[in-house]
Structure formats: C-alpha cells, structure tokens
C-alpha positions as CSV (number, residue, x, y, z in Angstrom):
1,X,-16.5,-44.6,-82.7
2,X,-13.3,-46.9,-82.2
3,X,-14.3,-50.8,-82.0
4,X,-12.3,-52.5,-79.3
5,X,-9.8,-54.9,-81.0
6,X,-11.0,-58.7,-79.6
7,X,-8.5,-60.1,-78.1
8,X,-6.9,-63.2,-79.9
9,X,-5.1,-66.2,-78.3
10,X,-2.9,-69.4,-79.2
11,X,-3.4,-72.8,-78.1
12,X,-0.1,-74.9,-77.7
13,X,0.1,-78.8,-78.0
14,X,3.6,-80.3,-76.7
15,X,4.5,-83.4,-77.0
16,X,7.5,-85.8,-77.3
17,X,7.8,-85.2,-81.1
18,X,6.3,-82.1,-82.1
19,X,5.1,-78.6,-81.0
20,X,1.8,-78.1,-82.5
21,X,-0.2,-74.5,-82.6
22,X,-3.3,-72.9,-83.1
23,X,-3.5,-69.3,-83.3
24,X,-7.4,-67.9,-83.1
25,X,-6.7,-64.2,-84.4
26,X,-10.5,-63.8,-84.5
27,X,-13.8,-65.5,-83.9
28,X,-14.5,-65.7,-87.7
29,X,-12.9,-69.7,-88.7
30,X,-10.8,-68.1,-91.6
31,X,-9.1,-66.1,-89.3
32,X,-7.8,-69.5,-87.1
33,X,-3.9,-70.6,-88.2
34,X,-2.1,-73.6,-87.3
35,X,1.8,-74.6,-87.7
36,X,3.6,-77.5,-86.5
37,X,7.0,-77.5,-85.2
38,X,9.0,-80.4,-85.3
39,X,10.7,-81.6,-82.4
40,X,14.9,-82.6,-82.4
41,X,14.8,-86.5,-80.6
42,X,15.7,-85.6,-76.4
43,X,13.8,-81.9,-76.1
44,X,11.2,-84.0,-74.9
45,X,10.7,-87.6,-73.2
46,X,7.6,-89.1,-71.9
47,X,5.8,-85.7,-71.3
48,X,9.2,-84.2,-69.7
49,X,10.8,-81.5,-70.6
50,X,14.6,-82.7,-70.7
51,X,16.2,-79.7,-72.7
52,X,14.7,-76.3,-71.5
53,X,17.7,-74.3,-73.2
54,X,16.8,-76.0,-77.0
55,X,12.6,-75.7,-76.2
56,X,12.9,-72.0,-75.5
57,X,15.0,-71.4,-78.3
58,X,12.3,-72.9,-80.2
59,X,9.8,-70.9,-79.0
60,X,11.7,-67.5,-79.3
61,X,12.8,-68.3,-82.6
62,X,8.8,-68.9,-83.3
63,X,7.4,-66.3,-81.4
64,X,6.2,-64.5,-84.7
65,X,3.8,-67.9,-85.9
66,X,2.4,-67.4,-81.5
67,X,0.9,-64.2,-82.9
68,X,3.7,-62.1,-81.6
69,X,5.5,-61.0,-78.0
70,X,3.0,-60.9,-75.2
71,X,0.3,-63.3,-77.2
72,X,-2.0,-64.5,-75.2
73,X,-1.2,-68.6,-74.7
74,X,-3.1,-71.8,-73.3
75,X,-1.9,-75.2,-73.1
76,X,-2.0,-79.1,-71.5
77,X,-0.8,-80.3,-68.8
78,X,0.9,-83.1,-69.5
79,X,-1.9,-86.6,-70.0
80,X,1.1,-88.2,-67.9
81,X,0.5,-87.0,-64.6
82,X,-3.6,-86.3,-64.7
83,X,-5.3,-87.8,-61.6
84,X,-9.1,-88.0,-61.6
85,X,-10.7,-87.9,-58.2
86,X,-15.3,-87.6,-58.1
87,X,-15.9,-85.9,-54.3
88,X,-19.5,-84.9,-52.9
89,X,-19.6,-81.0,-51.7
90,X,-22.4,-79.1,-49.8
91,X,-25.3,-78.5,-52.2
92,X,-25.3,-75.3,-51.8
93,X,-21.5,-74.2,-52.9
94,X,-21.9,-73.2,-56.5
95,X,-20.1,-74.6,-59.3
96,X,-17.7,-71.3,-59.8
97,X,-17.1,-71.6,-55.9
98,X,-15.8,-75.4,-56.0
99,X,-12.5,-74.5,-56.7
100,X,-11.7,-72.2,-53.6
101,X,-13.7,-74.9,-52.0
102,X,-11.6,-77.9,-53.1
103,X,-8.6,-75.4,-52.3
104,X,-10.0,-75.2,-48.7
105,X,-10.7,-78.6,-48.4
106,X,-6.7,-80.1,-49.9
107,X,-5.5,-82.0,-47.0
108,X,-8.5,-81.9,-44.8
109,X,-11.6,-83.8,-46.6
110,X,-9.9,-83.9,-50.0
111,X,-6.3,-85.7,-49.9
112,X,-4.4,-85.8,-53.3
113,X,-0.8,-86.8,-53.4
114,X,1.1,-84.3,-54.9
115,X,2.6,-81.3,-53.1
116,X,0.9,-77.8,-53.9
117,X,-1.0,-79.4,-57.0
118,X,-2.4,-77.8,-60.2
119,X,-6.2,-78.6,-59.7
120,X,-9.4,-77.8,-61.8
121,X,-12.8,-78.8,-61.1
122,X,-15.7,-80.1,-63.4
123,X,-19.1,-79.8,-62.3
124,X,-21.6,-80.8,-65.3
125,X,-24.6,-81.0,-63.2
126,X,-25.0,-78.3,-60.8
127,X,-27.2,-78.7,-57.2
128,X,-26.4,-82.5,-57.0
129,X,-23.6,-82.3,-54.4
130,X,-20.9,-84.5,-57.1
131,X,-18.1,-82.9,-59.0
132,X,-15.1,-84.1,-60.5
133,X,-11.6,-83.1,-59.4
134,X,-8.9,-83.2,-62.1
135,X,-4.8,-82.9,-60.0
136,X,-1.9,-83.0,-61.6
137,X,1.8,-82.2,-60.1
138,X,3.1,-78.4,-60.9
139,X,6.4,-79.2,-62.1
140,X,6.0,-80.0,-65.6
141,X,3.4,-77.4,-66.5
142,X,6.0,-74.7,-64.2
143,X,8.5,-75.6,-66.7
144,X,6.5,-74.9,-69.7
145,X,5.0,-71.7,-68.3
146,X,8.0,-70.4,-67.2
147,X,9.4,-70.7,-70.6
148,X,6.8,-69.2,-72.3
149,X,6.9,-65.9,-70.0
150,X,10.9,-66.0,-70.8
151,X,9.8,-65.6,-74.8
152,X,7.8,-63.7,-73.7
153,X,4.5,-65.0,-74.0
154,X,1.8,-64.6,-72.1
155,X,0.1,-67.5,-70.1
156,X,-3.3,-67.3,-70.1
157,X,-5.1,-70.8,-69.6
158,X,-3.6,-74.7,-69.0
159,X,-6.3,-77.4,-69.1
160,X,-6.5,-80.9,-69.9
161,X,-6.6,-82.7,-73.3
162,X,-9.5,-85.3,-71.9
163,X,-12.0,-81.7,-71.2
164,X,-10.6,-80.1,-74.6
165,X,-12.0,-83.0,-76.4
166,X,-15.2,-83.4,-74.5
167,X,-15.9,-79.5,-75.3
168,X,-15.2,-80.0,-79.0
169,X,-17.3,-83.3,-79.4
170,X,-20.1,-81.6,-77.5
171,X,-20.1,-78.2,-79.7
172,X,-20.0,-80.8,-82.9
173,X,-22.6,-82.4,-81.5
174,X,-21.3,-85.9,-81.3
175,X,-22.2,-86.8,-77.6
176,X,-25.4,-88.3,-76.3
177,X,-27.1,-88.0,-72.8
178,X,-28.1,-91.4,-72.9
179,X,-25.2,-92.8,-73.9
180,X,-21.6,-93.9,-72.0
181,X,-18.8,-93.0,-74.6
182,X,-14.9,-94.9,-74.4
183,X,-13.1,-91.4,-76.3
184,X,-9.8,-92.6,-77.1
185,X,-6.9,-90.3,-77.8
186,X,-4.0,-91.5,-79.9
187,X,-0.7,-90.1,-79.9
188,X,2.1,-91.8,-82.3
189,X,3.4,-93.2,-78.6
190,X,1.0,-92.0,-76.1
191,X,-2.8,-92.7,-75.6
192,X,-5.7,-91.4,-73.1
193,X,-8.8,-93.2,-72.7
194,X,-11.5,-91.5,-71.0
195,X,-15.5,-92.9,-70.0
196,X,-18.0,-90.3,-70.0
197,X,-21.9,-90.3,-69.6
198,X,-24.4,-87.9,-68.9
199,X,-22.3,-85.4,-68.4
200,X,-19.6,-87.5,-66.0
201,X,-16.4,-88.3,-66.8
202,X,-16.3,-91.6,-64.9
203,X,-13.1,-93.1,-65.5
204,X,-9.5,-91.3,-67.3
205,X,-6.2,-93.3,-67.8
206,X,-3.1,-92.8,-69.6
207,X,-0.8,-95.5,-71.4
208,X,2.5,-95.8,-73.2
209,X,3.0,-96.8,-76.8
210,X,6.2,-98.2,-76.8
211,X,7.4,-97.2,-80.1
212,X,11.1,-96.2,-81.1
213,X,10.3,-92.3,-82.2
214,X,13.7,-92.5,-84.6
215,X,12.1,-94.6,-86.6
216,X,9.1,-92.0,-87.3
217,X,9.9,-89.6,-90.0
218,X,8.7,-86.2,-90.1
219,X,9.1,-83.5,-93.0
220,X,7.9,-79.9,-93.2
221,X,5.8,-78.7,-96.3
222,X,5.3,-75.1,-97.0
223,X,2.4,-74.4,-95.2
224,X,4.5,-75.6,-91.7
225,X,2.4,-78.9,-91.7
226,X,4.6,-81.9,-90.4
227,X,3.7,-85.1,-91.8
228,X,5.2,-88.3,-90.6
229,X,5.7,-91.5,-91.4
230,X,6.7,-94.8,-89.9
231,X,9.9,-96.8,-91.2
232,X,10.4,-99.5,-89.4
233,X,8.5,-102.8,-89.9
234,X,5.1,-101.7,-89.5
235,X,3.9,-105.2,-88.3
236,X,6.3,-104.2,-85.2
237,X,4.0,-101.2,-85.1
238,X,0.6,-102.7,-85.7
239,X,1.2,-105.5,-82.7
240,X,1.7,-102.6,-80.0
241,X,-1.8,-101.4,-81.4
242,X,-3.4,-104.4,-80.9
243,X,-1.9,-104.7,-77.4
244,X,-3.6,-101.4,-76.7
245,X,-7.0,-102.4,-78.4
246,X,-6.7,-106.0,-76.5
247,X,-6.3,-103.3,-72.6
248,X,-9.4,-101.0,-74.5
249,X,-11.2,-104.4,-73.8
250,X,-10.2,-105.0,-70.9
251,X,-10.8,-101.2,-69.7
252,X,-14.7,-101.3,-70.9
253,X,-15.2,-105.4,-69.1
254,X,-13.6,-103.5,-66.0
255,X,-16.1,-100.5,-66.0
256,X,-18.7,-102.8,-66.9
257,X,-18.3,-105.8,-64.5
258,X,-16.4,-104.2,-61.3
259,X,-17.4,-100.9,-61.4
260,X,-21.2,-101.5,-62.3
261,X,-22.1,-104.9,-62.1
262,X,-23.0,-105.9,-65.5
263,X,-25.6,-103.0,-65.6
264,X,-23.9,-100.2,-67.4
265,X,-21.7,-100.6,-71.0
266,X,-19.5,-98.1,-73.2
267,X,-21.9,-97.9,-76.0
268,X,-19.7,-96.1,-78.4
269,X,-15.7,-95.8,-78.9
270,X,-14.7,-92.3,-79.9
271,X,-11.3,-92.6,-81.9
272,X,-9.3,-89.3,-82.0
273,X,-5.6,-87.5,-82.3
274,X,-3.0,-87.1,-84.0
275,X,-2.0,-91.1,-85.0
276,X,-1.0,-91.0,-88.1
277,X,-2.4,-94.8,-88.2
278,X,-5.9,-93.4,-86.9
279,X,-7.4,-95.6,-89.8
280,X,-5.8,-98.7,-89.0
281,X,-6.6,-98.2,-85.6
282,X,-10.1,-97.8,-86.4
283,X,-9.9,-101.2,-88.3
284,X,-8.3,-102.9,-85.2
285,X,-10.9,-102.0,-82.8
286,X,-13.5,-103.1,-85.0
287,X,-12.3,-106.0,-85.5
288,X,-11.9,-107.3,-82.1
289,X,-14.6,-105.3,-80.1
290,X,-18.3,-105.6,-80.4
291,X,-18.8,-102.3,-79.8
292,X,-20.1,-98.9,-82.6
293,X,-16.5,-97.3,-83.1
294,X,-17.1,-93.0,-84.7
295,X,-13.6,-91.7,-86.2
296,X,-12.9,-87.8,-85.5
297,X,-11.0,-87.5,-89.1
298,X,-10.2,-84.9,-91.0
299,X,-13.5,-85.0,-92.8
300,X,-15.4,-84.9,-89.1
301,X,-13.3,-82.5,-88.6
302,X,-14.2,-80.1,-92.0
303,X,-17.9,-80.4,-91.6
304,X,-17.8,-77.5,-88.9
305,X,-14.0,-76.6,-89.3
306,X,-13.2,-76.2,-93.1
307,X,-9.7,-75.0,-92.6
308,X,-8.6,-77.3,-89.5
309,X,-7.8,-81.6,-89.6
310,X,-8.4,-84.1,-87.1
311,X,-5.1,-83.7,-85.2
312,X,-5.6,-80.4,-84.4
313,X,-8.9,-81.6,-82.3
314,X,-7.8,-81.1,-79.1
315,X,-6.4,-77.6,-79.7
316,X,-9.8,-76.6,-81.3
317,X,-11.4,-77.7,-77.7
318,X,-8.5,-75.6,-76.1
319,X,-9.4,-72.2,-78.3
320,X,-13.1,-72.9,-77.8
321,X,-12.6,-72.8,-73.6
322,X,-14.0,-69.7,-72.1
323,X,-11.5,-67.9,-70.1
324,X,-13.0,-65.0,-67.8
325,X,-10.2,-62.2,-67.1
C-alpha cells in the first residue's frame, strides 16, 4: 500500500538583522534544518518592513532552503505591536469556539484599538469563564504574508513569539504550576518580557535596545549559520543591558506591589533568544536581582534537541504548534 507523504513545514523568524528558518521535513529531529539569512541594514527597522522589493528577493532567491515552492510556512507577528487583553466569556462557550466568539464580540463587549485586527485566543484552563486575548494590527504581518504567497510560499500559521516559547518550555518541561515565571526574550536590540503562572500569561511587554546594528558584525559559515559579533565599545553595550535589567526590576516590584499587593512574586527569570550576550546577561541579572535566573542555552537546548541551539528556541515552539487543516 502507498504511505501518505506527512506533510512538512518551515517556521520563519524576521527580524531587523536577520532572517532565521527552520525547516521540519519530518517528525524524526534529524530530519529538522535550520539556515540563517543575513539581513542588508534598511530591509528592516523596528519590526517594519521598509524594503519589500529587496525582502522578496530574498526570499525567492531562498526559496529552495523553505523546502521548495508552495512550502508550507508559519511565522511572528511582529513582538512590536502585541497587545494582551484577559476578558471573562460564558462558561459554556468552548475553548475552540472563543475565537468566533471574541470575533462576535470586537466592538461590542470586547473593544481593541486597531482596525480589523489579527486576534488569537489562549484559554489554558477551560470551564472558568477567563481567557486571554492576544491583538495585533494586520499591517505588518499583511506585508509579510503577501510576500511569501508572491515567492510563492504558502502561509499556513502566524503566532506570537511569547506562546512559541511558552509551548517549548512546557514540552521541555521547564515550567511549574506553582510557580509565577518572568521569561525574558533577548534580541541583539529588541526584548519581550512575559509573566506566566498556572497556566496565565498575566502580563507581556515589549522594549527597545537601543543599539547601533552597524556596529554588529555578522559572517556566514558553511553550514548557513550567521554569527555575530559586537564592535563597538562593549561597555556602551553592557550599560543598555543593565538599563534593561534595572526596568526587569522594576516590571516584577510592579506585578508584585500594584498588581497583587505584596502577595504574589516572579519566582524564577527565564532568560532566552538569540542575544549573542545571553551569558552576560545572565550575569547582570544575577547580580542585581534576588531572584533564581534558568538560561535556555545551547546546552538546554541539546538535551531534547541535539541538532538545534538556543536561538532557534522560539522557532522550535513555532514547528511544534498544532495546526488543524
């Protein structure tokens, strides 16, 4: 009898400096690929695309690494322009029946301002009446999508880097019910902080690292891994860390203090991404926070993904989503 071929998929990462992908050609882990793509300064700034024409010329001219024309292909939306909204429902709307409901309920109960916005839903906890409504503008992720069909690819899932890491610390088995977790995301200039517990993410933010990207290097190898490096003075560097460590602290006396009244902490800081600095950043944060700090590096990373390092974590929670035809 003929076995039906599974279908594989690649999971794309876009950023200001580089294109990153994953391609999962089958479930076995030897058969996952990734390649990194470097980025010419001005394709993109801040999470914007700014040159379409020179993006989907890289993409055409990489179509092959995708897996080939008409490749299945999930992505972000941009951390930029994530809102994070908890609403009560009816108890007795289901959690793959909160969507339509949310859909229903834009402008009415549930008021969001963007016009005709991307929206998913989270729901860990069905039957309690609470879910979590993740909006983001359609623009951006339009622009992306559209260029991919152009290719052609084929668009398949977009989701949000905050979930995709949440799903990958969960399958690792890193997370705790009884515990509230600060995971941190660290981009060369971008960073995400998001507060979960029990299931709830109960707080998501998005800040700039104001570093000049011309004076981060980045060079090919053969196995289309970029590696880069920072040459300016890297005390310059180091002090914009610590003035993200020093709002980290301010962040987890917020959600202590105003949010909870002194009765609920972040136990644990979850440091992740593609930083090449994750290290030092690690350091810094223990240094100036009383609080246990775990590292996703590449050897967290290897212990259930031989073949994959830490910077690709977010793409391994994007190829692990389920996606129902």
């Amino acid at each position: 009898m003929f076995k039906l071929k599974k279908k594989s998929h690649v999971a794309i990462e876009l950023n200001d400096y580089i294109l990153r992908v994953l391609v999962k050609k089958g479930e076995q882990l030897a058969q996952w690929e990734t390649h990194d793509i470097l980025l010419a300064q001005g394709i993109v700034q801040d999470s914007v695309i700014v040159d379409e024409v020179a993006l989907f010329k890289l993409i055409k001219d990489n179509v092959a690494l995708f897996g080939g024309k008409k490749q299945l292909v999930r992505t972000f939306v941009p951390d930029t322009s994530v809102l994070l909204k908890t609403f009560e429902h009816p108890q007795d709307v289901e959690g793959s029946k909160l969507k339509p409901y949310v859909q229903m309920e834009l402008g009415r109960t549930v008021h969001l301002p963007f016009h005709e916005p991307l929206i998913d839903v989270y729901d860990p906890i069905e039957g309690d009446g609470q879910a979590t409504l993740f909006a983001a503008p359609s623009e951006e992720v339009m622009k992306l999508v559209n260029l991919l069909l152009d290719a052609p690819l084929t668009p398949e899932a977009i989701d949000i880097r905050a979930l995709c890491n949440l799903r990958l610390l969960e399958q690792m088995e890193k997370l705790q019910n009884n515990k509230t977790y600060m995971i941190t995301n660290w981009l060369i200039n971008e960073l995400t902080v998001c507060i979960y517990s029990n299931g709830h993410v109960d707080f998501l933010r998005f800040q700039t690292i104001d570093t000049d990207l011309t004076k981060w290097h980045g060079v090919a190898d053969s196995q289309n891994e970029v590696m880069f490096s920072y040459t300016g003075e890297e005390d310059d560097y180091r002090m914009l860390l610590i003035d993200q460590v020093m709002e980290l602290d301010r962040i987890m006396n917020f959600f202590r203090f105003s949010l909870h009244k002194g009765e609920k902490m972040i136990d644990e800081v979850v440091v992740m991404g593609d930083n090449p600095w994750l290290s030092t950043i690690s350091e810094l944060i223990a240094e100036s926070l009383p609080v246990v700090i775990s590292t996703v590096n590449d050897k967290v990373i290897q212990q259930h993904y031989p073949n994959m390092k830490a910077k690709y974590a977010a793409l391994i929670g994007l190829a692990l989503k389920e996606v129902h035809a």
